[in-house]
Steps between C-alpha positions, in 0.01 A plus 500: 500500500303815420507402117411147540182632675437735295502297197303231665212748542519646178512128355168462719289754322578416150736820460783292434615094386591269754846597565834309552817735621808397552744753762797531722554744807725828530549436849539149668186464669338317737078395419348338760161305415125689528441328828848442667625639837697828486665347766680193319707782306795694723398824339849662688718246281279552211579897491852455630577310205357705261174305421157626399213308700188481282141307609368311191160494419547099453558283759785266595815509726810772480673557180830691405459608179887560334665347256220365342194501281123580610196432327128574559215410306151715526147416354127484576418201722230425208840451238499117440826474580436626818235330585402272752663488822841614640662163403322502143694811414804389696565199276393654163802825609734244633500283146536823362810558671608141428482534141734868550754293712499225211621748266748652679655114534395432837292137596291618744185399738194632684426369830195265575146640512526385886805653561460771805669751705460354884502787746792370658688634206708866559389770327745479188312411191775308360525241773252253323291507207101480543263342236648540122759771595819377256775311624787383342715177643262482781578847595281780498582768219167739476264618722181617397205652719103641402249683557156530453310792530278805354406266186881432400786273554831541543820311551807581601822266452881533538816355278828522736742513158811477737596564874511381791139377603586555898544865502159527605571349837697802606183739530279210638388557894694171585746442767854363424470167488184504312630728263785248442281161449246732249835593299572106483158418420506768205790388323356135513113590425569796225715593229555731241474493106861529490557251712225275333676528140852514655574825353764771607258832578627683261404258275315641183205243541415659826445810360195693583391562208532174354321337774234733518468402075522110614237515798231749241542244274449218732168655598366543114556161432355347787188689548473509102505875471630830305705702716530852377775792686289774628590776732290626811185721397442871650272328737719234663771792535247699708368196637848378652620851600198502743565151621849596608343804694254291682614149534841408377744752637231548829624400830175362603444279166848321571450513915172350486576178641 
């Protein structure tokens, strides 16, 4: 989270491109959205089970980020690409991911433009997809979130490659019962890429790798670009350190709500 930040700054003052970064987690972990309750996460089950819990600078509902691939993509707000509204963006990033999802073999959709998340939703990100998040057989298959702030934007969005899309419910703060009818609504709202592409997870088309390849490529052809590797500058390094320090791994960044 610390990177993605950092790289959306840097991206802000001119120091570096607009930057797309693909990523995975050491840890299973937990992100809840910029502006979600504390409170909708059991932070006991979370630890007892091993879990990091991380607050994202994005918004959006609760995410359990394992067995899958993340993306963000940082840039000034001024970029056209990123330009225009929240929705603007949104729909430009989600053909991008369209087009990566093509070549990887998989028909997929985006939502409607009016498609929204009703707060009498839970607070799993995965339940139902909100304007042009991707779907695939009517189920929802990435979730995406931005934000918009100190002259740059960035989005976050997550690829479930295989697993079971209810684990999540186990560290929600839901009784029983409620627990239960979430885990139903899960495996009929959401589904994985393996699942999508009826492929074993071990499959060699769900590697990483290649799908990190697939989705980069996706992205160049869609928004017509030249996407070069590059590795984090001197500045970003120092830049993210300090954002760990004072906001990331900070009790009162992830408790503040």
């Amino acid at each position: 989270m610390a990177v993605d930040e950092a790289i959306a700054e840097a991206a802000a003052a001119g120091a570096v491109p607009p930057t797309l970064r693909f990523y995975r987690w050491q840890l299973p972990t937990v992100s809840i959205g910029r502006f979600q309750k504390l409170a909708d996460v059991d932070e006991t089950g979370i630890a007892a089970l091993g879990y990091d819990l991380v607050r994202r600078a994005t918004g959006g509902r609760a995410i359990l980020h394992v067995d899958e691939l993340t993306y963000s993509v940082a840039g000034p707000i001024a970029e056209p690409h990123m330009s225009g509204g929240v929705m603007d963006a949104y729909m430009r990033f989600s053909n991008a991911l369209l087009s990566g999802l093509t070549s990887l073999g998989l028909r997929a959709e985006k939502a409607g433009a009016r498609a929204r998340v009703g707060r009498e939703l839970s607070a799993a990100c995965f339940e139902m997809p909100s304007a042009y998040e991707i779907t695939a057989g009517g189920r929802k298959l990435m979730g995406s979130a931005q934000s918009r702030r100190k002259g740059y934007v960035l989005q976050h969005g997550s690829l479930p490659l295989w697993g079971d899309v209810t684990r999540l419910v186990e560290v929600l703060s839901l009784t029983f019962d409620a627990k239960e009818r979430l885990r139903r609504q899960l495996r009929r709202q959401a589904i994985t890429l393996a699942e999508a592409l009826k492929l074993p997870p071990d499959s060699e088309r769900l590697d990483f790798l290649r799908v990190a390849a697939a989705m980069a490529d996706g992205f160049a052809s869609a928004l017509d670009q030249s996407l070069e590797p590059g590795a984090l500058s001197a500045d970003e390094l120092r830049r993210s350190a300090k954002l760990i320090r004072i906001r990331y791994a900070d009790p009162a960044w992830t408790r503040q709500r």
